[in-house]
Each structure stands twice: as structure tokens, then as C-alpha cells.
DOTI-85724 format. One record per residue: residue number from 1; residue in three letters; x, y, z of N, C-alpha, C in turn. Coordinates in nm, 3 decimals. Atoms other than C-alpha are relative to their C-alpha. Example, Ala and Ser with C-alpha at 12.3 -4.5 7.8 and 13.67 -1.06 7.14 Angstrom:
2
(torza 1; 'Ala'; (0.089; -0.119; 0.000); (1.230; -0.450; 0.780); (0.090; 0.120; 0.000))
(torza 2; 'Ser'; (-0.082; -0.119; -0.006); (1.367; -0.106; 0.714); (-0.077; 0.109; 0.073))
END
This chain:
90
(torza 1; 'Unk'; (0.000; 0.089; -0.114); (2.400; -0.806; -3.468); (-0.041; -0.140; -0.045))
(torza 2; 'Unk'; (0.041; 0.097; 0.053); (2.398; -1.160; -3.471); (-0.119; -0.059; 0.084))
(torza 3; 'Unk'; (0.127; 0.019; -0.038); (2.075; -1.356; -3.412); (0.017; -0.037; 0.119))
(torza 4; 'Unk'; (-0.044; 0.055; -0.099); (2.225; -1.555; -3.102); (-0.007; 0.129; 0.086))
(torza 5; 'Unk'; (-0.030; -0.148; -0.074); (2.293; -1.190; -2.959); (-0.090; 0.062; 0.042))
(torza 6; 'Unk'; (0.100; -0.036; -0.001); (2.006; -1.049; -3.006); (-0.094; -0.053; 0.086))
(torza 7; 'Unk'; (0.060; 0.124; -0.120); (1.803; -1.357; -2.825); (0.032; 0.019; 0.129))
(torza 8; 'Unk'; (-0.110; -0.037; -0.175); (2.070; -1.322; -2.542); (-0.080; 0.098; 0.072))
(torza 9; 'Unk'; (0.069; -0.195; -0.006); (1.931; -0.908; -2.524); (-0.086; -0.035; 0.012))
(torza 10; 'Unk'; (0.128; -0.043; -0.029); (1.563; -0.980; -2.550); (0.036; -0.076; 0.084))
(torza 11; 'Unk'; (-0.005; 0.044; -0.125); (1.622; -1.256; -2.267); (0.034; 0.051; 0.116))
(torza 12; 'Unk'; (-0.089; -0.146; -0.073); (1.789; -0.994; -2.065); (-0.112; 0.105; 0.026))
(torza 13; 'Unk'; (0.110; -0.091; -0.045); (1.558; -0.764; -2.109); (-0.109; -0.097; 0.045))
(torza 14; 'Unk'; (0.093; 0.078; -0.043); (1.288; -0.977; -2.031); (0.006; -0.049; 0.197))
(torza 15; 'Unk'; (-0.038; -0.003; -0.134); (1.419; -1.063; -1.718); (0.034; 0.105; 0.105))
(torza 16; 'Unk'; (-0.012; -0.144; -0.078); (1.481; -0.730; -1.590); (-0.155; 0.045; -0.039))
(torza 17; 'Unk'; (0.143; -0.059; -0.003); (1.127; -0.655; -1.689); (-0.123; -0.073; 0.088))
(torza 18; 'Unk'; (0.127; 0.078; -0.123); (0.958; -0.936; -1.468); (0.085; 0.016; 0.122))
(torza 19; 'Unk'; (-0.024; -0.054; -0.156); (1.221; -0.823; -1.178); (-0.061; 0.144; 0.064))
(torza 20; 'Unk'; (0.034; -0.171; -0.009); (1.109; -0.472; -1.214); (-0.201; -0.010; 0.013))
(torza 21; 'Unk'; (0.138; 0.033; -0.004); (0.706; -0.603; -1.277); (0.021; -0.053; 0.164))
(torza 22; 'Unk'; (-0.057; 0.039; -0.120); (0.779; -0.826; -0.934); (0.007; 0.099; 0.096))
(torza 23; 'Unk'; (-0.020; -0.176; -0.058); (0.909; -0.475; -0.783); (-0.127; 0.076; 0.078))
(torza 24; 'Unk'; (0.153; -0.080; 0.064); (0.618; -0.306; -0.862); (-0.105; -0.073; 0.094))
(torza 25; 'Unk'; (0.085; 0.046; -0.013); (0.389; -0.547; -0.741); (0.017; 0.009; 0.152))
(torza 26; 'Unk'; (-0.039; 0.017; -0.155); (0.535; -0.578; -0.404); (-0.006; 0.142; 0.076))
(torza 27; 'Unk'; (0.010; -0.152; -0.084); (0.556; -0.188; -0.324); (-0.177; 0.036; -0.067))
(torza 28; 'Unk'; (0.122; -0.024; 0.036); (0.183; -0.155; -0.467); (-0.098; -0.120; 0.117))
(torza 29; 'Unk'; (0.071; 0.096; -0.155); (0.080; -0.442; -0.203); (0.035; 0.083; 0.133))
(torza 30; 'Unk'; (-0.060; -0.075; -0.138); (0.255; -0.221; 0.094); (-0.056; 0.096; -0.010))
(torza 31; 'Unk'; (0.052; -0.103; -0.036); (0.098; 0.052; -0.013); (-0.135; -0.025; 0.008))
(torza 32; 'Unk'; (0.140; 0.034; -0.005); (-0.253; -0.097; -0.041); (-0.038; -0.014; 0.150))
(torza 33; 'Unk'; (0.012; 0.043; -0.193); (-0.160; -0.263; 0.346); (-0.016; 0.113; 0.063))
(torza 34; 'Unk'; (-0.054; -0.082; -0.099); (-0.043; 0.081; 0.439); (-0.181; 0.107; 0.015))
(torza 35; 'Unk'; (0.135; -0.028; 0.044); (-0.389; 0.267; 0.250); (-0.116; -0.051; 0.074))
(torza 36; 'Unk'; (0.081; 0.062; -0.036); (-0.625; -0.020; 0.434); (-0.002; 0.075; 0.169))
(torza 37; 'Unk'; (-0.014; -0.002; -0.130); (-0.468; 0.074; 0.788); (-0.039; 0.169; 0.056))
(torza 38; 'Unk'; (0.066; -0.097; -0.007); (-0.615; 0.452; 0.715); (-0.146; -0.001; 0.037))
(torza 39; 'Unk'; (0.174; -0.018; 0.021); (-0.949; 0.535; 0.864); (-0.052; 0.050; -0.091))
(torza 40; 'Unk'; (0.061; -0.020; 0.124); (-1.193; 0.562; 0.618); (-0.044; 0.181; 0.031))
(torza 41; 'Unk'; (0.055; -0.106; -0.058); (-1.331; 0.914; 0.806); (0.107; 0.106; -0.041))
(torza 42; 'Unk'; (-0.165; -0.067; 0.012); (-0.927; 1.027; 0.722); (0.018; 0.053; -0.192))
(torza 43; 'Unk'; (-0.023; 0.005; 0.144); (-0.963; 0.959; 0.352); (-0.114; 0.140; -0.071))
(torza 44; 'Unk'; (0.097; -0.136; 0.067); (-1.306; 1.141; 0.298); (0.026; 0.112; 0.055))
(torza 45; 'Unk'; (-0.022; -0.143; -0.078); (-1.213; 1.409; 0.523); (0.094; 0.090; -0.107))
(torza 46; 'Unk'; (-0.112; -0.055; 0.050); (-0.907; 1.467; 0.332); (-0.051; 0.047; -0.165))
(torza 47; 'Unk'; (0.079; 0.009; 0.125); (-1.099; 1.448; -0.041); (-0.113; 0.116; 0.013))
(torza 48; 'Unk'; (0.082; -0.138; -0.063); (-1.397; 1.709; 0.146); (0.111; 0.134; -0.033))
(torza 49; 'Unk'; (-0.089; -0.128; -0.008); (-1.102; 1.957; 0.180); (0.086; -0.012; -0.119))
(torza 50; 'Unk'; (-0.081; -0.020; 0.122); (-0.897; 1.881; -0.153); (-0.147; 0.068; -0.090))
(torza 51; 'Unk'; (0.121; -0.028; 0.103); (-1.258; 1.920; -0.343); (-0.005; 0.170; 0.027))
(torza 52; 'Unk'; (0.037; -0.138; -0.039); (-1.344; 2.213; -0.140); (0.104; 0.108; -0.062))
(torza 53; 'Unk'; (-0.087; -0.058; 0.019); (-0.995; 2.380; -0.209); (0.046; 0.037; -0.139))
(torza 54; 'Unk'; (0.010; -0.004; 0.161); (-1.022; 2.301; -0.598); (-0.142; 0.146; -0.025))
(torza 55; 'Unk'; (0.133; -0.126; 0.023); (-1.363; 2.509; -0.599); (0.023; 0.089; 0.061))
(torza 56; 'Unk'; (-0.042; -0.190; -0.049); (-1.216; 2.818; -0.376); (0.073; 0.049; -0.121))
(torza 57; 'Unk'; (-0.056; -0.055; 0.080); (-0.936; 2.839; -0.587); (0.005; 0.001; -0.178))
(torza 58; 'Unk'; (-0.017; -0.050; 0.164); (-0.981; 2.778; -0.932); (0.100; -0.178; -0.071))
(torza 59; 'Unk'; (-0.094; 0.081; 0.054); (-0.824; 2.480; -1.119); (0.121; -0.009; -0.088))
(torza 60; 'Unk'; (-0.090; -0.127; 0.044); (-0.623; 2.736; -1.285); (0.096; 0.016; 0.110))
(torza 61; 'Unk'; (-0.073; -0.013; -0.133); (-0.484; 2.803; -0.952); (0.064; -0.128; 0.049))
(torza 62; 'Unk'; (-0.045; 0.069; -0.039); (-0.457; 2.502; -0.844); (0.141; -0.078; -0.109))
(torza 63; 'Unk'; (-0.085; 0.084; 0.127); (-0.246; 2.332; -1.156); (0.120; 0.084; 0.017))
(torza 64; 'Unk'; (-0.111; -0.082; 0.011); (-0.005; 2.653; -1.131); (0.047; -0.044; 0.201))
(torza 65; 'Unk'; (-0.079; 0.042; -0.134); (0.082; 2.573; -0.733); (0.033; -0.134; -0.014))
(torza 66; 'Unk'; (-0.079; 0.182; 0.033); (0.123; 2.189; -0.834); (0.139; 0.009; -0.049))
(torza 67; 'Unk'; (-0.151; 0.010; 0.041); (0.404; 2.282; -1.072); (0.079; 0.073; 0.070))
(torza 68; 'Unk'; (-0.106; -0.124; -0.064); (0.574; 2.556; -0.826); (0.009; -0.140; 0.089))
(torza 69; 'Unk'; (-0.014; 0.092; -0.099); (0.505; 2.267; -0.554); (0.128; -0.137; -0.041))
(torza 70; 'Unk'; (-0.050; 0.098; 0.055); (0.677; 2.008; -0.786); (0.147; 0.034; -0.036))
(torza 71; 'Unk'; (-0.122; -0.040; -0.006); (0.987; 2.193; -0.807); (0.076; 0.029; 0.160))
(torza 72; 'Unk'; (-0.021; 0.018; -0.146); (0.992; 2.170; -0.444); (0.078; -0.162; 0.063))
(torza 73; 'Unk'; (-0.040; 0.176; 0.013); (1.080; 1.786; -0.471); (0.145; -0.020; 0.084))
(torza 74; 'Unk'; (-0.174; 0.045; -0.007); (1.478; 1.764; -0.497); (-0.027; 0.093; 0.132))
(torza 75; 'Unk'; (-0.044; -0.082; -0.145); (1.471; 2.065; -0.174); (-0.054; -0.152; 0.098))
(torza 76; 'Unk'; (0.081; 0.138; -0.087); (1.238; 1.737; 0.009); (0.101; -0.082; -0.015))
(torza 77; 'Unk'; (-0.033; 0.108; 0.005); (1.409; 1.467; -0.067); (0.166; 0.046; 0.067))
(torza 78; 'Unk'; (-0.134; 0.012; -0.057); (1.787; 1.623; 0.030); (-0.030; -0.010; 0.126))
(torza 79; 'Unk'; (0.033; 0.030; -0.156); (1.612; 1.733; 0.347); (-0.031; -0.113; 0.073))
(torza 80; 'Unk'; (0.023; 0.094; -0.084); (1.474; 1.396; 0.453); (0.150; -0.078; 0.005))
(torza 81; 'Unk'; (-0.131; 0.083; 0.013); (1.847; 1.260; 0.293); (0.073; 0.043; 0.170))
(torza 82; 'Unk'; (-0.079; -0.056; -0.128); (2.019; 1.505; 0.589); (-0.081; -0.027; 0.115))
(torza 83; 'Unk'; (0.088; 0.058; -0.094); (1.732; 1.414; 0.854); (0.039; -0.106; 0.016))
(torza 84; 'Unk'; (-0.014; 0.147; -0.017); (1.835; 1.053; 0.788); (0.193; -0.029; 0.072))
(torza 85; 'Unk'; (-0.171; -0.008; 0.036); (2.217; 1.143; 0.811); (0.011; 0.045; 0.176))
(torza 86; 'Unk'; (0.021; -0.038; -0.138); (2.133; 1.300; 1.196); (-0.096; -0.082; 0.087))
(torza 87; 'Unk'; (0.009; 0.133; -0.108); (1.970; 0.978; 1.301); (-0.167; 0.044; 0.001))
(torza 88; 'Unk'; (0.137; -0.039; -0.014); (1.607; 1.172; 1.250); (-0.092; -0.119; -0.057))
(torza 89; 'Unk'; (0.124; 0.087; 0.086); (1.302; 0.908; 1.179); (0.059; -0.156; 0.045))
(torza 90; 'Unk'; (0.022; 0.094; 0.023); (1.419; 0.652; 1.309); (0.007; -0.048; 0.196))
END
């Protein structure tokens, strides 16, 4: 490759890496807004019962329902796709 080319490419990339930083920054502010507009009583409540639920079951337990849960994903995401497709959510 010639050097001109190359330059071109890292400029390129570079620029897709501060649109994508940019990105980032903007859905990490929405979720902070969205995080703030939680009662605080909602958060510990919810942390009380994840803690609690780690010490019934085992962290053993728990790590093996994460990955069964995590293969659950793609079934979620078509379902909210077809929810969205029947006018649901909105």
C-alpha cells in the first residue's frame, strides 16, 4: 500500500471512531437521564433481592441460569421485532 492510502485509511478510521465515541456518549447520557428518573428505594430494593437471590442459590447456580438466560436473547428481541410489527409499544 501506498503511503497516501494508508493516511486516507487511518483518517477514515479515525473518523468512524469519534462518530461511534460521539454514539456512545450520547446513549450513555440517556441512560444516566433515564437511571436518575428511578427512585432510589427501586434501585436498592432491586440489589436487596439480586444479593439475596445470589446467597439462596449459589453463584454456581446463578452463572449457569445467566448463560441458559443469555440464549434467550435472539427469542426477545424477534418477539419485541413482531410486537413492534402489530403496532404494540407504542
Amino acid at each position: 500500500m501506498k503511503r497516501q492510502t494508508m493516511i486516507n485509511r487511518l483518517d477514515q478510521l479515525d473518523e468512524q471512531l469519534t462518530l461511534r465515541t460521539k454514539a456512545i456518549g450520547v446513549l450513555a447520557k440517556d441512560s444516566h437521564e433515564t437511571l436518575k428518573k428511578v427512585p432510589p428505594v427501586w434501585l436498592i430494593g432491586t440489589g436487596v433481592a439480586a444479593g439475596a437471590l445470589v446467597g439462596f442459590l449459589g453463584p454456581t447456580r446463578i452463572s449457569a441460569l445467566s448463560i441458559q438466560g443469555s440464549r434467550l436473547i435472539p427469542f426477545t428481541r424477534d418477539a419485541f421485532a413482531l410486537g413492534q410489527q402489530f403496532g404494540a409499544g407504542e
